[in-house]
C-alpha positions as CSV (number, residue, x, y, z in Angstrom):
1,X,-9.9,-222.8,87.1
2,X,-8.3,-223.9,84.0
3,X,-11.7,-224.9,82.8
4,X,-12.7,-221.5,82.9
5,X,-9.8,-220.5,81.2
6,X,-10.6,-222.3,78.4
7,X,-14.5,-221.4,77.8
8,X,-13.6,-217.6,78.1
9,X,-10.9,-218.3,75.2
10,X,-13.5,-220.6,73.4
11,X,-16.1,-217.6,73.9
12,X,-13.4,-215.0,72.9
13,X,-12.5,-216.4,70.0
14,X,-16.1,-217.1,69.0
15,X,-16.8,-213.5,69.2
16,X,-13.8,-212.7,67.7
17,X,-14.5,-214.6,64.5
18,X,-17.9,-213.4,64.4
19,X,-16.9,-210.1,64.6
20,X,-14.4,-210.3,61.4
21,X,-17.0,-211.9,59.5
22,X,-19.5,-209.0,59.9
23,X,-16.5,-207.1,59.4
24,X,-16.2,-208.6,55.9
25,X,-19.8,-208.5,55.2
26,X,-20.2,-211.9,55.4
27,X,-22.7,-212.2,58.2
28,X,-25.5,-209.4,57.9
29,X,-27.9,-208.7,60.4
30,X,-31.0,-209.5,58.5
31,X,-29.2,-212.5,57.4
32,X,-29.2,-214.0,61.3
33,X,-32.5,-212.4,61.7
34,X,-34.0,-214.1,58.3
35,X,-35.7,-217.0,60.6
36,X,-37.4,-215.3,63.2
37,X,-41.4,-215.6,63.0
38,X,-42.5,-212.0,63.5
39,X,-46.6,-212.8,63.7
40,X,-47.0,-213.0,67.4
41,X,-45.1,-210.0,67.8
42,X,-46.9,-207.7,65.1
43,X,-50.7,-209.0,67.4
44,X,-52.5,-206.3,69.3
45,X,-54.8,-208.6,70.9
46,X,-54.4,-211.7,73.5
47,X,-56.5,-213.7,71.0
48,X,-54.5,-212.9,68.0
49,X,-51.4,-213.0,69.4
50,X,-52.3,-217.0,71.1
51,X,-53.5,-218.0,67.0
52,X,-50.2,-216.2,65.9
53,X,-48.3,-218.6,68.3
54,X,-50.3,-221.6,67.6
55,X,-52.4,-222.0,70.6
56,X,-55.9,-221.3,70.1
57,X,-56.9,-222.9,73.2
58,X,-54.5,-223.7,76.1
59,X,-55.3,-225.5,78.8
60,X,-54.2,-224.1,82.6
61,X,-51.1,-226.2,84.4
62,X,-50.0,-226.3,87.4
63,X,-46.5,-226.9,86.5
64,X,-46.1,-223.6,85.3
65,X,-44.4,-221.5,87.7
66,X,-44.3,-217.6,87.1
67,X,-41.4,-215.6,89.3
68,X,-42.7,-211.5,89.0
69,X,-43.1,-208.9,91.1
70,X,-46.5,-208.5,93.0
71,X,-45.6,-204.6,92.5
72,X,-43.7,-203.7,90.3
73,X,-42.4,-200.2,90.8
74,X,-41.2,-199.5,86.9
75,X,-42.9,-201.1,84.6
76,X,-40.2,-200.6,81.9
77,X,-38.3,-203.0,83.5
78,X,-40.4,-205.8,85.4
79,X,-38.1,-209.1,86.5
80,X,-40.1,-212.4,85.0
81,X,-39.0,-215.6,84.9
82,X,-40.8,-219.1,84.2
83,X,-40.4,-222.2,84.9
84,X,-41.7,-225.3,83.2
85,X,-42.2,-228.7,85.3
86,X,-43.8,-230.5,82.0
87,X,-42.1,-232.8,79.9
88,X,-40.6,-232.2,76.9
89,X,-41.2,-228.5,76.6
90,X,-40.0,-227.1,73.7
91,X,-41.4,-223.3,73.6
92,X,-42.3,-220.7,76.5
93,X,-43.3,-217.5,75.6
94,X,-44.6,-214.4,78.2
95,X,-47.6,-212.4,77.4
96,X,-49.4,-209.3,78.2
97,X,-52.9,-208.9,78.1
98,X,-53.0,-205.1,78.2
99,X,-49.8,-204.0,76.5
100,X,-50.6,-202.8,73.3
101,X,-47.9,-205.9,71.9
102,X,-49.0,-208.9,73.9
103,X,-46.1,-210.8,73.4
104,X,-43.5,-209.7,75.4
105,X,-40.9,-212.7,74.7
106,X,-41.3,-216.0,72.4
107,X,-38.7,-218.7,73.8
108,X,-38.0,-222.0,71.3
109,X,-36.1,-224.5,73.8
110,X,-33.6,-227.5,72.3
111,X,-34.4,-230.7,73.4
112,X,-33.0,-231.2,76.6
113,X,-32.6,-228.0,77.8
114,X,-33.7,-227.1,81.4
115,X,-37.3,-225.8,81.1
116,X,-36.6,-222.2,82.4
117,X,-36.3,-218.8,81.5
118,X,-35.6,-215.5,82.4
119,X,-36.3,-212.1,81.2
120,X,-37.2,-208.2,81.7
121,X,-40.6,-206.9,80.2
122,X,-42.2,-203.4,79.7
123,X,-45.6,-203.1,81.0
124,X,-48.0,-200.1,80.7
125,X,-49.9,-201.0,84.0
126,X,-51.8,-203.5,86.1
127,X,-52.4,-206.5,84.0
128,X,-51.7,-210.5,83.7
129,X,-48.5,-212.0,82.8
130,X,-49.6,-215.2,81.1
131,X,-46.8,-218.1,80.4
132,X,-47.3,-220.2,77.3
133,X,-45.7,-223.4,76.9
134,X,-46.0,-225.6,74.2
135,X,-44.8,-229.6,75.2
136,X,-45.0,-232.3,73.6
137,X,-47.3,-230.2,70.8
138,X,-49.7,-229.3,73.0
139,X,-50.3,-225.6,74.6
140,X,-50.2,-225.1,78.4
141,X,-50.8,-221.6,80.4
142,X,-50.6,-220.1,83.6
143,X,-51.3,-216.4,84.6
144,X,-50.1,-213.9,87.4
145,X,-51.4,-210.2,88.0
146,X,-48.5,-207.3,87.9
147,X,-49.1,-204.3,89.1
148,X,-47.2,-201.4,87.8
149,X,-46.4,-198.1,90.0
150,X,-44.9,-196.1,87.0
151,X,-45.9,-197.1,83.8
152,X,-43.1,-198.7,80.9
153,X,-45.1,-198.7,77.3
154,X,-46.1,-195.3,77.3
C-alpha cells in the first residue's frame, strides 16, 4: 500500500511540475513533439510506408503474435495488441494495408522493455493488420485479416 502511495505522489508531482512549466511557457508542445519522425505517417501506400520505416523487405516470424478482433464491429475503434517473442526488439509498429495512412502506430522500445504493446486503431474496412518489428536491426512481420462491420476512416 504505501508503495502505491508513493508512485501516485511521484506521478502527481511529475504532472504537477510539468504542468507549471507549460504554464510558464517553458515546455511547448512542438518543443516535445520536435523528435518525432513524421515519414511513415505522411505514406499512402504499404510500400512507402515500410521504406519510410526502414524495412524494405521484412521477413515473416513466427514470434509475432497479433491480438485483434476477427470482426470487428466499429472500425473506429478496433482493440490490437502485439507481442514480440524475438530478441532484442527495439521497434513495433501496426499497419494497414487499406487505410488511406498505413501506419496506424510506430512504437520505439528501450532496451529492456517487455516486447509488447497495446493500442486502438481506425480502419475503413476488411483489410490486414501487419506488425513490424525491427530487432536486433533487422525487420520482422506478421499479418492478420480484420474485418470491419461499420467503417472508422471514412
Amino acid at each position: 500500500m504505501d508503495r502505491q502511495r508513493r508512485n501516485l505522489l511521484r506521478t502527481a508531482g511529475g504532472l504537477g511540475m510539468l504542468a507549471m512549466l507549460a504554464a510558464a511557457g517553458v515546455i511547448t508542445p512542438g518543443l516535445a513533439r520536435a523528435a518525432a519522425d513524421r515519414r511513415p505517417f505522411e505514406a499512402k501506400t504499404l510500400e512507402d510506408a515500410l521504406v519510410a520505416l526502414g524495412a524494405v523487405e521484412p521477413e515473416d516470424s513466427a514470434s509475432i503474435v497479433i491480438a485483434a478482433p476477427e470482426v470487428a464491429e466499429n472500425g473506429a475503434l478496433v482493440p490490437v495488441g502485439v507481442t514480440s517473442g524475438l530478441a532484442g526488439t527495439e521497434q513495433i509498429a501496426v499497419l494497414v494495408d487499406r487505410n488511406r495512412v498505413p501506419v496506424a502506430a510506430n512504437f520505439t522500445l528501450p532496451e529492456g522493455t517487455l516486447a509488447e504493446v497495446q493500442t486502438r486503431i481506425k480502419m475503413a474496412e476488411k483489410s490486414n493488420v501487419y506488425a513490424l518489428v525491427r530487432a536486433d536491426g533487422k525487420f520482422y512481420v506478421a499479418r492478420r485479416e480484420v474485418r470491419v462491420t461499420v467503417g472508422g476512416c471514412g
